[in-house]
C-alpha positions as CSV (number, residue, x, y, z in Angstrom):
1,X,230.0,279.1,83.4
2,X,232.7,278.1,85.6
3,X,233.9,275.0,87.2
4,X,232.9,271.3,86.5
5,X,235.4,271.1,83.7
6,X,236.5,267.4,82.8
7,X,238.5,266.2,80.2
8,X,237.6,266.4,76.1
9,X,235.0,268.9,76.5
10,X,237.3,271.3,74.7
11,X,237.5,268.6,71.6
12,X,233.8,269.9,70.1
13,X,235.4,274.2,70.7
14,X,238.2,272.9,68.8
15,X,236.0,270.9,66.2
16,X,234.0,274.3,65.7
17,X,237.2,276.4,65.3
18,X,238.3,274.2,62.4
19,X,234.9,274.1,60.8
20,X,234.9,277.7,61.2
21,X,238.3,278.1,59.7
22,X,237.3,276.0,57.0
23,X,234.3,278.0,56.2
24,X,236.4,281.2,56.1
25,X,238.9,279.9,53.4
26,X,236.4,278.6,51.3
27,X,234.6,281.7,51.3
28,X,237.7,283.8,50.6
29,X,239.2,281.7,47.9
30,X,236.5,280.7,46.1
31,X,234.2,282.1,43.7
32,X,231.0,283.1,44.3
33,X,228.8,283.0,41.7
34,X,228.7,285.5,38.8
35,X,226.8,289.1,39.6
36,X,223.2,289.6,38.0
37,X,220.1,290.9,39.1
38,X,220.1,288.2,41.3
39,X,223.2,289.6,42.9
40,X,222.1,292.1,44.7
41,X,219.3,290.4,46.1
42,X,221.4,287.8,47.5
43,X,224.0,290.5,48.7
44,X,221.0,292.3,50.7
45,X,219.5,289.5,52.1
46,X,222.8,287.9,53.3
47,X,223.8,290.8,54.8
48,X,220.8,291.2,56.6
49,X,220.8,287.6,57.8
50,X,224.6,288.3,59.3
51,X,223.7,291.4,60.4
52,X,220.7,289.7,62.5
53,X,222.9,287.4,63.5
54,X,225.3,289.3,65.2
55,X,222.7,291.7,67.0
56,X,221.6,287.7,68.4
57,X,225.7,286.9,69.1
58,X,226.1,290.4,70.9
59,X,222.9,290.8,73.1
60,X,223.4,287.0,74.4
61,X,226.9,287.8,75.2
62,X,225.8,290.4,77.0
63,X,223.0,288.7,78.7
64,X,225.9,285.9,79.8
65,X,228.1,288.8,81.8
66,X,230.8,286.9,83.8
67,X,229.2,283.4,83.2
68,X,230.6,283.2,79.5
69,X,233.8,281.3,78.6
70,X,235.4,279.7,75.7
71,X,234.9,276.1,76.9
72,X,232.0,274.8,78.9
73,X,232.2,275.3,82.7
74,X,229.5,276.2,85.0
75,X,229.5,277.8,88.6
76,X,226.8,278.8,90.7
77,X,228.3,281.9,91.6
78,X,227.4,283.5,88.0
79,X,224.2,281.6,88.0
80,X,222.0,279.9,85.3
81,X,221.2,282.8,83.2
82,X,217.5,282.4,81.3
83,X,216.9,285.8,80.4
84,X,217.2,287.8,77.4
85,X,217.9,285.7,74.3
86,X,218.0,282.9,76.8
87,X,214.2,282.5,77.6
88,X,214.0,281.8,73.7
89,X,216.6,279.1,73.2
90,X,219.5,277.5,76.0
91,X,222.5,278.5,73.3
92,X,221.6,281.8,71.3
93,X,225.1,282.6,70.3
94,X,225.6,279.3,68.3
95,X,222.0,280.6,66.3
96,X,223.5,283.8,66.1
97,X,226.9,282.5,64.7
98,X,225.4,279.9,62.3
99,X,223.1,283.3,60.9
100,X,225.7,285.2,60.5
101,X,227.7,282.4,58.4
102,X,224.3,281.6,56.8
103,X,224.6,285.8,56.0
104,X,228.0,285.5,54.5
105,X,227.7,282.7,51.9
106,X,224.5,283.9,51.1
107,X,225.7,287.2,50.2
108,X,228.9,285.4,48.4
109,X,226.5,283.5,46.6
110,X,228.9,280.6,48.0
111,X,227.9,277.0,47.8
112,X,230.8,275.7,49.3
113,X,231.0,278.0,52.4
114,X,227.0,276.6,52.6
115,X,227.6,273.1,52.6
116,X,230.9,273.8,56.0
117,X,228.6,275.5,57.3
118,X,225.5,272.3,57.0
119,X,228.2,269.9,57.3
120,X,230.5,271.0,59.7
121,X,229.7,274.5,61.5
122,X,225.7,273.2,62.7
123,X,226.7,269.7,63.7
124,X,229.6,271.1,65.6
125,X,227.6,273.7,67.3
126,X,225.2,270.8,68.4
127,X,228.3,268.7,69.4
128,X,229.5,271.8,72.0
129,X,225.8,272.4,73.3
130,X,225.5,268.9,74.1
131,X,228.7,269.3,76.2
132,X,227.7,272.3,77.8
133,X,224.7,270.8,78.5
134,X,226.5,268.3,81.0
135,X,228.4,270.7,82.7
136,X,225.5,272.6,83.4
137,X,223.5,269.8,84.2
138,X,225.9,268.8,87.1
139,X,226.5,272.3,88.4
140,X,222.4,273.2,88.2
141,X,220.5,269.8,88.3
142,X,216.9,270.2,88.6
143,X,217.1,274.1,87.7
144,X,218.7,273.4,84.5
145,X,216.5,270.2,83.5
146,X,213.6,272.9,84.1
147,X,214.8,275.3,81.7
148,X,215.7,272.2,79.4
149,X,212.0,271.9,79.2
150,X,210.8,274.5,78.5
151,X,213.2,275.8,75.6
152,X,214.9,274.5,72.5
153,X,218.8,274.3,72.1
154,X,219.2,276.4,69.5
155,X,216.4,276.7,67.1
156,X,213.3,278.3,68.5
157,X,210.2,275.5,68.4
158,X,212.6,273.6,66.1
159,X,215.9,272.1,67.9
């Protein structure tokens, strides 16, 4: 993404950022919940789910080459891309982020970090699509309603 940047579309990055920062300290200053047999479990599967997530972060990052940025801009010189993770769902690396936080205070065993990440890292992630999805809009029109379409934001068959 490139140009078609207006003003406030970088308020739901910075929303994001906090909610991310916020899951963070929770999750290193607060307990998890005592070990067990249970604690491994919940230490394997967590780390699995981050894991999984990240593989989903890194491949759509990749699929994105020069059209990724920070903040939402589109240009048609990179282009719409709609392959790779992107012929599943139209924002992969907010699945792939919310996985891996799903990961981390899963393995934590962290209800706090789960309820940011509910409450304030999903919403926020929704928030930034939606603004994305303007810019995009304007710089693809018909193309991009297409794809609209035919995939989810950021759930496959879900949302």
């Amino acid at each position: 993404m490139r140009a078609g940047r207006g003003h406030g579309e970088g308020v739901p990055v910075l929303a994001n950022m906090s909610a991310f920062a916020l899951f963070f300290l929770i999750l290193l200053t607060l307990p998890g919940a005592p070990g067990g047999d249970a604690a491994l479990l919940l230490a394997l599967t967590g780390c699995s789910l981050a894991v999984a997530g990240g593989v989903i972060v890194l491949r759509s990052r990749m699929a994105l080459g020069p059209a990724w940025t920070l903040a939402p801009v589109a240009h048609e010189a990179t282009g719409l891309v709609t392959t790779g993770p992107y012929r599943l769902v139209r924002h992969p690396i907010y699945l792939g982020l919310s996985m891996l936080a799903l990961g981390q205070a899963v393995a934590f065993a962290s209800w706090p970090p789960f309820l940011v990440l509910l409450a304030g890292i999903v919403p926020t992630f929704v928030w930034r699509a939606a603004a994305e999805e303007k810019v995009l809009t304007a710089t693809f029109g018909q193309r991009y309603a297409l794809y609209q379409a035919r995939t989810k934001m950021i759930i496959p068959r879900l949302l």
